[in-house]
LUMSE-785897 format. One line per 10 residues: their letters; for each residue x, y, z of C-alpha. Coordinates in Angstrom, 2 decimals, always signed. Layout:
N
A) X,Y,Z  ... $
This chain:
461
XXXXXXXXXX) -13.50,+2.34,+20.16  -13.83,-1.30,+18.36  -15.25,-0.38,+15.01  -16.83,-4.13,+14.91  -18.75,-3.36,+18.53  -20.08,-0.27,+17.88  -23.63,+0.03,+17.55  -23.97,+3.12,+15.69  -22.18,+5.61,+13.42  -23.32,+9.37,+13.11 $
XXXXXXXXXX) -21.76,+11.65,+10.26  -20.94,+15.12,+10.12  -21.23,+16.29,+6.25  -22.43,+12.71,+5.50  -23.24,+13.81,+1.57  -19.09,+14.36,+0.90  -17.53,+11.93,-1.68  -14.97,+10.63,+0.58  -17.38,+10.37,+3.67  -20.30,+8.71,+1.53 $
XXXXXXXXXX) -18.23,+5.44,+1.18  -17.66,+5.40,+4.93  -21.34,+5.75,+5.62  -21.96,+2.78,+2.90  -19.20,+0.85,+4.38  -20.76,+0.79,+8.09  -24.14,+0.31,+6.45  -22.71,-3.19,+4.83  -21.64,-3.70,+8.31  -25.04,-3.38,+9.69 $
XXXXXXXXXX) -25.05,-0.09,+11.84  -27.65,+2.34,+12.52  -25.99,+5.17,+10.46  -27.32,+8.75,+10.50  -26.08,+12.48,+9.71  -25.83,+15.79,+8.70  -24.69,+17.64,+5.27  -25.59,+21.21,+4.21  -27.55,+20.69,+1.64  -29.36,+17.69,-0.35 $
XXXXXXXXXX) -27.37,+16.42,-3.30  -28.03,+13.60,-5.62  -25.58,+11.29,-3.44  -27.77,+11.96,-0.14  -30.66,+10.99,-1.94  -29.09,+7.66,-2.69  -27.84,+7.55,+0.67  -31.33,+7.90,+1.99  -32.51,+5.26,-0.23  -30.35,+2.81,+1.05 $
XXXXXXXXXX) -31.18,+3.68,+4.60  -29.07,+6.51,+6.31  -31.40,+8.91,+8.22  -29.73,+12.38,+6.53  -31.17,+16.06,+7.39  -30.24,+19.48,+6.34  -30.44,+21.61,+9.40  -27.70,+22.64,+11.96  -30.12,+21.20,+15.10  -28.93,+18.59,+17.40 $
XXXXXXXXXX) -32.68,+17.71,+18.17  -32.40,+16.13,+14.89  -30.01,+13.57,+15.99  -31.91,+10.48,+16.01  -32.19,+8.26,+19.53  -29.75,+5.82,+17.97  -26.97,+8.24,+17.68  -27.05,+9.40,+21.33  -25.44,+6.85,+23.41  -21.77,+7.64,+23.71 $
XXXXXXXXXX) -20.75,+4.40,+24.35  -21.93,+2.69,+21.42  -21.81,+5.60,+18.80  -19.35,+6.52,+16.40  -18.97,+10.01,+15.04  -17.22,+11.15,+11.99  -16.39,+13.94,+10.64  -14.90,+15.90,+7.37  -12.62,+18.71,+8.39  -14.68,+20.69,+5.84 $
XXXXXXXXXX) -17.00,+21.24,+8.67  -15.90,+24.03,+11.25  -15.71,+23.28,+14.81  -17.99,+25.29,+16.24  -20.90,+23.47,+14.11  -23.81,+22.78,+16.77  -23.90,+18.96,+16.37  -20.77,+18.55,+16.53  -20.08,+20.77,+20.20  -22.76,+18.62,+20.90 $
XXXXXXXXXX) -20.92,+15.40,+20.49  -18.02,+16.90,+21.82  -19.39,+18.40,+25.35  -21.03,+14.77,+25.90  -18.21,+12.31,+25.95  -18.70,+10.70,+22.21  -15.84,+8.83,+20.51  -15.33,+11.54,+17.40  -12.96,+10.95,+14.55  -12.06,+12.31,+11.68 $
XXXXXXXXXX) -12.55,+10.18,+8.03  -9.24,+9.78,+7.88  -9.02,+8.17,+11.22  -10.86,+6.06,+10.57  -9.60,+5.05,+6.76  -6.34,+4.57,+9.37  -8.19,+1.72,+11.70  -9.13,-0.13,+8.89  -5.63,+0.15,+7.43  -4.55,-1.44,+10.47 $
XXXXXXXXXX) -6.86,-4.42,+9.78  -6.12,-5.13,+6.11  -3.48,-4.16,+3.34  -4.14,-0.68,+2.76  -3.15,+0.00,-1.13  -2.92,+3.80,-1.53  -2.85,+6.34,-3.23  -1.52,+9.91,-2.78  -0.72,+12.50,-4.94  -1.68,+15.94,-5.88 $
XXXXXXXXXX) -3.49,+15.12,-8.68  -4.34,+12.18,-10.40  -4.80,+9.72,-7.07  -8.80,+9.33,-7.62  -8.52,+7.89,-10.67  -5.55,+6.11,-10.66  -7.18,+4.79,-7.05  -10.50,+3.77,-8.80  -8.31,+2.06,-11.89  -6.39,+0.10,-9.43 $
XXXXXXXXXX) -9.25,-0.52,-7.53  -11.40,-1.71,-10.35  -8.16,-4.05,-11.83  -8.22,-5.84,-8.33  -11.99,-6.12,-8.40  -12.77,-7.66,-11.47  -9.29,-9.95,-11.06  -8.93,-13.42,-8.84  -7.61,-11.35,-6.36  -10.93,-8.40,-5.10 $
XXXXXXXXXX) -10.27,-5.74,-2.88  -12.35,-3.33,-1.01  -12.23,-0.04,-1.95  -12.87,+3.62,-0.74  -12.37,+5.85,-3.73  -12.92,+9.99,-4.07  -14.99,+9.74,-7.24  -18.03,+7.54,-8.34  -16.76,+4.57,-10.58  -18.38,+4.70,-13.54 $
XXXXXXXXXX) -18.03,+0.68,-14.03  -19.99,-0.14,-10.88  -21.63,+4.02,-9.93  -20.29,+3.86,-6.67  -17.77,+4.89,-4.33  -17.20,+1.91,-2.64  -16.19,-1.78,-3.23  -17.05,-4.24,-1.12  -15.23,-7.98,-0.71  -16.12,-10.60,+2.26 $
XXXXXXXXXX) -12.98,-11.86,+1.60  -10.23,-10.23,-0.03  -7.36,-8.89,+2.68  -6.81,-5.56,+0.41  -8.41,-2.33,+1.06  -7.71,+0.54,-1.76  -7.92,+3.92,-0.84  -7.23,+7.23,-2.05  -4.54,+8.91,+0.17  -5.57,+13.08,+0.74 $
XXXXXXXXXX) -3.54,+15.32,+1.91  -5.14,+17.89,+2.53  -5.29,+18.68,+6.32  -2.56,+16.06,+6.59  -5.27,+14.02,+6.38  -2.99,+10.81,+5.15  -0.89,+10.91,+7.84  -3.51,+8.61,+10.01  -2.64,+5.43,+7.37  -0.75,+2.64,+7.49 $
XXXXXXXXXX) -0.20,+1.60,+4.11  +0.88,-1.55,+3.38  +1.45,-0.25,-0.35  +1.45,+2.87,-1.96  +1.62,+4.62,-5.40  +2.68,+8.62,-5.10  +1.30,+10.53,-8.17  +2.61,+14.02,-7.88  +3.88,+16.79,-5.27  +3.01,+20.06,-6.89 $
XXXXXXXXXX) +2.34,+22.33,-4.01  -1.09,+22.72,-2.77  -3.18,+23.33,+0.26  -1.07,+26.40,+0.96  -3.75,+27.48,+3.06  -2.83,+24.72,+5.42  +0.68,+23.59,+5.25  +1.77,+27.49,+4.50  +4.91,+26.96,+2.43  +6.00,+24.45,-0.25 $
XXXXXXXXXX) +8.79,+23.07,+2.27  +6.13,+21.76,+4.34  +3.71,+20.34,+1.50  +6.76,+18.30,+0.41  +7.74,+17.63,+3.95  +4.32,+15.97,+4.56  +4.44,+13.80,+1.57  +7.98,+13.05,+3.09  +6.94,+11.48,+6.17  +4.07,+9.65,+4.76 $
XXXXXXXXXX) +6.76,+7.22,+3.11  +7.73,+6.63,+6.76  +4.46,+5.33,+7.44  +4.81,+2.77,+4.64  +4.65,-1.09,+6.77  +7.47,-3.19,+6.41  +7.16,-5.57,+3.62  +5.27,-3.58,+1.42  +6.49,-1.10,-1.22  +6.20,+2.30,-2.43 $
XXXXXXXXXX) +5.82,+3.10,-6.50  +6.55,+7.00,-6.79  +6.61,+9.08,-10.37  +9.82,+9.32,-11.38  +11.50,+12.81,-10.85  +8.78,+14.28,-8.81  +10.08,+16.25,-5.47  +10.05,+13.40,-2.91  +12.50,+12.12,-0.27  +11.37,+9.04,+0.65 $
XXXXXXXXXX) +11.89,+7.64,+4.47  +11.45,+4.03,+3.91  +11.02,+1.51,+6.94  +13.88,-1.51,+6.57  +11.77,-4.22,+3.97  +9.75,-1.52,+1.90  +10.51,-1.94,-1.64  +10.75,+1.28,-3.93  +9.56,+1.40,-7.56  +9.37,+4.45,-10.03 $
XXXXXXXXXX) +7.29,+4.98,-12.66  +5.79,+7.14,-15.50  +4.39,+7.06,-18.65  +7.75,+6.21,-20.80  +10.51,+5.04,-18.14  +11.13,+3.67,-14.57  +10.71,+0.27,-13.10  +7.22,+0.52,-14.40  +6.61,+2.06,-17.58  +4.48,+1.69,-20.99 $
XXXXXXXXXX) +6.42,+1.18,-24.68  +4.98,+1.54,-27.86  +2.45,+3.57,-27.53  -0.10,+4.05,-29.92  -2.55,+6.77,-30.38  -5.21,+7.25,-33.60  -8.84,+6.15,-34.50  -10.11,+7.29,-30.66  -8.36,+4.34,-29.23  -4.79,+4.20,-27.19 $
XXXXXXXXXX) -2.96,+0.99,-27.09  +0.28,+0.47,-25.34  +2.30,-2.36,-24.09  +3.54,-2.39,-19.88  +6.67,-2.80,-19.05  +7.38,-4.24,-15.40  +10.24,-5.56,-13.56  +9.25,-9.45,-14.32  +6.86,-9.35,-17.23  +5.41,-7.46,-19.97 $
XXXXXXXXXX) +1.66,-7.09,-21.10  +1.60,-6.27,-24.46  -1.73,-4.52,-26.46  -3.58,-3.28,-23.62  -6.11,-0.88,-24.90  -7.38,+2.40,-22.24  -10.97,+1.87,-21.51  -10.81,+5.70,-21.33  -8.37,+6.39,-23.94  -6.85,+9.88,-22.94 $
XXXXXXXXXX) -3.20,+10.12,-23.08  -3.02,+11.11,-19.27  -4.48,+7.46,-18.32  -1.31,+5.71,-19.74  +0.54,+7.47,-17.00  -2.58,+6.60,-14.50  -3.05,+3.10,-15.90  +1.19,+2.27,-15.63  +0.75,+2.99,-11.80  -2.53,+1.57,-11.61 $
XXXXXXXXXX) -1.32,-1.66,-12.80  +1.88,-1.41,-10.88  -0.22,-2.01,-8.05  -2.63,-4.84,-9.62  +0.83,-6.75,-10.95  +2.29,-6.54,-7.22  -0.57,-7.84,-5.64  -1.37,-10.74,-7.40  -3.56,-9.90,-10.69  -2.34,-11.72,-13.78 $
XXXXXXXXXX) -1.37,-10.50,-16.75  -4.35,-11.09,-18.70  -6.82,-10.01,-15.80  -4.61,-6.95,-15.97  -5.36,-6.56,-19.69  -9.10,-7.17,-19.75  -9.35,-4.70,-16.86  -7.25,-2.01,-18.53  -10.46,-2.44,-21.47  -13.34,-2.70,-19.71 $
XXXXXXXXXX) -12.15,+0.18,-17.32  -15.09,+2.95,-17.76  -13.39,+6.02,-15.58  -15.02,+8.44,-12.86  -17.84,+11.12,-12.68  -16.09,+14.40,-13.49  -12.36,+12.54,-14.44  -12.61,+13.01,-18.76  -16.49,+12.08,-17.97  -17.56,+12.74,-21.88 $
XXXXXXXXXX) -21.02,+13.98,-22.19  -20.93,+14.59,-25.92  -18.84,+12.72,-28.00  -19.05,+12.99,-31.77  -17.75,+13.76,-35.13  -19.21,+17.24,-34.41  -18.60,+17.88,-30.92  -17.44,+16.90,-27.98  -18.50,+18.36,-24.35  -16.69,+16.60,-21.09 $
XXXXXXXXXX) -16.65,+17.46,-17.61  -12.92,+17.52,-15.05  -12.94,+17.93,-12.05  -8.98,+19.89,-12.18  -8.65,+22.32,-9.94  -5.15,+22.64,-9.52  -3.03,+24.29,-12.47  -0.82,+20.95,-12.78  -4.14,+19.10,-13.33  -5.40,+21.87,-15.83 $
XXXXXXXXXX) -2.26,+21.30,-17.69  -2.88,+17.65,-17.90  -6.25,+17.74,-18.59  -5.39,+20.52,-21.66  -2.75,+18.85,-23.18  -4.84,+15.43,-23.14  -7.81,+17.36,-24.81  -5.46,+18.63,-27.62  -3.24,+14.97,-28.30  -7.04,+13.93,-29.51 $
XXXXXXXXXX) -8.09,+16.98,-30.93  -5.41,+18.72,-32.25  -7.62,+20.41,-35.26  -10.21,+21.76,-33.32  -10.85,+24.85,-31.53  -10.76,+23.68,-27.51  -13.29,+26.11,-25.48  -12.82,+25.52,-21.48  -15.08,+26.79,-18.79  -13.32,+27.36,-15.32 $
XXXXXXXXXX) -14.51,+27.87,-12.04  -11.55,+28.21,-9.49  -11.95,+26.39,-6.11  -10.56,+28.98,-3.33  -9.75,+32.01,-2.29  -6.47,+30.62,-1.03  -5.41,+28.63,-3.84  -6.42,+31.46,-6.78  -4.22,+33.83,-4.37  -1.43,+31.48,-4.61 $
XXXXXXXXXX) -1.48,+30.17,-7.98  -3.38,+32.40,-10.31  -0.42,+33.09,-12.45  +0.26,+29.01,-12.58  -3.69,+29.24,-13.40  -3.43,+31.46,-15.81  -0.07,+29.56,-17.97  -2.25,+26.36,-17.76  -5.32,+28.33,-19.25  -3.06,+30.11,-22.04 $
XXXXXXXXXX) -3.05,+26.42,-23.73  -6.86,+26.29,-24.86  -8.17,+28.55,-27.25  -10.53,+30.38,-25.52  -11.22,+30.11,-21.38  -14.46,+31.48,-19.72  -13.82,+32.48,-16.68  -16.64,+32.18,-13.44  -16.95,+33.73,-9.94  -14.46,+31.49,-7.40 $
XXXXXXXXXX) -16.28,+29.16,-5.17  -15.45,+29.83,-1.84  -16.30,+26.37,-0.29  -15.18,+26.62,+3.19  -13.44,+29.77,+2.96  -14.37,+33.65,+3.58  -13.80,+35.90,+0.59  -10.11,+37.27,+0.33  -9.68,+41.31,-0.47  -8.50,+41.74,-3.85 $
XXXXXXXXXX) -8.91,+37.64,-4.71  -11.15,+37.19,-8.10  -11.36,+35.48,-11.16  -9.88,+38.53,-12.56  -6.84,+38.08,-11.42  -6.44,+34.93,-13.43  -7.95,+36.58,-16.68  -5.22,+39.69,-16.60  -2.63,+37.20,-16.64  -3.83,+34.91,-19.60 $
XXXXXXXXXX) -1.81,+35.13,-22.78  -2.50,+38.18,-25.27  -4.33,+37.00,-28.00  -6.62,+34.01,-26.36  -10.07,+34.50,-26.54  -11.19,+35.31,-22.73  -14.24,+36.17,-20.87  -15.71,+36.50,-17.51  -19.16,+35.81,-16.60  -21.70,+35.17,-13.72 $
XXXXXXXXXX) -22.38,+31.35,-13.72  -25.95,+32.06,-14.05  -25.52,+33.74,-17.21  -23.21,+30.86,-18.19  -26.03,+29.27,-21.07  -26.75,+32.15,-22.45  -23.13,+32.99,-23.35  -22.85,+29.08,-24.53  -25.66,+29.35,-26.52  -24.37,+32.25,-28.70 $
XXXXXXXXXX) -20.77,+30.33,-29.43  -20.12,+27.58,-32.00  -18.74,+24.73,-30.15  -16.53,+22.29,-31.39  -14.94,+20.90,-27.87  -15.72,+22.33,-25.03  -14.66,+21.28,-21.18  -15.79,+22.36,-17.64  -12.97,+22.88,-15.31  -13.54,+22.98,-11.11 $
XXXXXXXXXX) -14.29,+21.21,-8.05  -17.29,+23.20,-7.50  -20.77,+23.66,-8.53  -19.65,+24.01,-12.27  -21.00,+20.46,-12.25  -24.26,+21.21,-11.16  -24.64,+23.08,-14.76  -23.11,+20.38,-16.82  -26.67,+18.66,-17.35  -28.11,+21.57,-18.24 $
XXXXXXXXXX) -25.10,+22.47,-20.88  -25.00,+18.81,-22.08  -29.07,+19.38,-23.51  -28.37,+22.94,-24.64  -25.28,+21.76,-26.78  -27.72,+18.73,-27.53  -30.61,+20.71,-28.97  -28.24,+23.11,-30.95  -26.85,+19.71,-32.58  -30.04,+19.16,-33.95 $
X) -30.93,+22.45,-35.55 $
């Protein structure tokens, strides 16, 4: 099916970060667009706002009559959604085209330069940096990202012009297997998504072939020393990088006053006293790959700079609520124990005097069974770690999985405590906070407003 013909685009779990920038990007290209999600959230609200008929029930009579001619309808779908789901057996039984997002994100790599970005951790904001260098720069892009920018509070970019499309590569379900890259920056292959590749051979293996997928002419910029073997097509260029050495690195770093400044190093030219709009240490590592990209496509030096500053971050990436001489409450979206780590050790380069409180709600049975001791080593770093109930998202509960087996395994000595979530302010309201962080991809965030004004009002007494 023609994307540019089609009349109509129907989503299944249309509220989902990644599939919310698809639905906005068919809506710029003027199609009835329609769908499901499980539940109203913030982002279908905006959705409906800008015109995407959304409901909440499992019903296919709620499929609107502009959804329901197979040969001009489009439906997508998040493999979050289980295959037996009503509409979808619907759209199945009856002939529709169906796709998954990443399909999709695939066809329109096939029509532009696809600049992406894959990674365990790290690839949504390193995406949205790149994304937001390219934007602001001579040069625009188009860009599907996994998190809201907080320059422009969207997922999605939009240029009538620019031949660049940025996207964030996931692997889960294989998912970035459907691209064709034209270029693409590798953050990290710490093993994840046991659940579906089974073993860490085949986690790696996946990233593996995705290098193959790489188009001729275009390049790939992986982290130097990570566990990759790269299967480049003749004419793809390879780069490393990392915070302090590769083809693309940062020198002279400087850290003090709530500001990080650092000069980039690349290949052909060096950018000297670029200051982190979002100055956490893990960001010069972000921002070297980030602007690895920009420099290789065309941004200049000093658009490069100017970006680099007036680069704002994502919801729930280092998203500070509370920022003061007092305290400080942010929310991070780390889920993985290699993004905990990151996120920890970030936390304590800028406060290295205060006592670091973390509240962590782990995402899957699967992953706590296969890396609660990881989990728990990660944890050990902060000073004191409330633990909450694991959010199953699409997964049935595991015998013998819990939060507790994280907490047995956390160092002897940290302050540690397990809690219901709904009890969560009333535990927060009897501790003296001096920097305190929520940890998870799930529902923890639905709390963090309601944390940020009780922190808020004990400020003031």
């Amino acid at each position: 099916m023609n994307i540019e013909t089609i009349k109509s685009v129907y989503f299944v779990g249309a509220g989902g970060i990644g599939m919310s920038a698809l639905v906005r990007y068919f809506l710029f290209k003027g199609k009835a667009v329609a769908g499901y999600d499980r539940t109203p959230t913030p982002l279908t609200h905006a959705l409906v706002d800008e015109g995407v008929q959304i409901h909440y029930e499992e019903n296919v009579d709620l499929i609107p009559p502009t959804c329901r001619e197979p040969a001009t309808t489009l439906v997508v779908y998040t493999p979050a959604v289980p295959q037996e789901h009503a509409e979808l057996a619907y759209f199945r039984d009856n002939g529709f085209e169906i796709q998954k997002r990443a399909q999709v994100l695939g066809t329109i790599t096939r029509s532009s330069q696809g600049l992406c970005v894959a990674g365990t951790h790290g690839k949504t904001t390193t995406s949205t940096m790149a994304a937001h260098l390219l934007h602001q720069s001579h040069v625009g892009c188009t860009a599907f990202l996994g998190g809201i920018s907080q320059n422009y509070h969207t997922n999605l970019l939009l240029s009538k012009d620019s031949p660049y499309t940025v996207i964030e590569a996931d692997e889960f379900d294989r998912s970035f297997h459907q691209l064709l890259p034209y270029m693409s920056v590798i953050t990290a292959t710490d093993p994840d998504h046991l659940d579906i590749y089974g073993t860490r051979e085949a986690y790696l293996e996946s990233f593996d072939h995705y290098t193959s997928l790489i188009r001729p002419g275009g390049a790939l910029i992986v982290r130097k020393g990570i566990a990759l073997q790269p299967r480049l097509q003749p004419g793809v260029r390879l780069y490393t990088y990392s915070r302090d050495e590769g083809d693309f690195h940062a020198e002279n770093i400087r850290i003090g006053g709530g500001e990080i400044v650092v000069n980039f190093v690349a290949p052909d030219t060096r950018i000297n006293d670029i200051r982190l709009g979002v100055p956490v240490s893990i960001n010069i590592e972000n921002g070297v790959a980030a602007m690895a990209l920009a420099h290789l496509n065309g941004a200049t030096d000093e658009e490069i700079r100017q970006g680099m500053a007036s680069f704002r971050g994502v919801e729930r990436r280092f998203d500070f609520k509370i920022k003061n001489d007092r305290m400080v409450f942010l929310s991070d979206y780390a889920h993985h124990p290699a993004e905990i780590r990151q996120s920890v050790l970030s936390i304590r380069e800028l406060y290295a005097d205060k006592k670091i409180t973390a509240v962590f709600q782990p995402h899957l049975y699967s992953r706590t069974h296969d890396f609660y001791r990881e989990f728990a080593d990660s944890l050990s770093l902060l000073d004191e770690v409330i633990l909450l109930d694991i959010y199953p998202a699409r997964e049935t509960p595991i015998p013998g999985v819990t939060s507790r087996l994280i907490y047995d395994q956390l160092r002897p000595g940290i302050q540690k405590s397990m809690c219901q979530k709904e009890e969560l302010l009333n535990i927060l309201r009897g501790k003296d906070i001096e920097v305190l962080i929520t940890l998870g991809a799930g529902d923890i965030e639905d709390y963090v407003p309601a944390i940020q004004q009780l922190l808020e009002e004990k400020e003031t007494k």
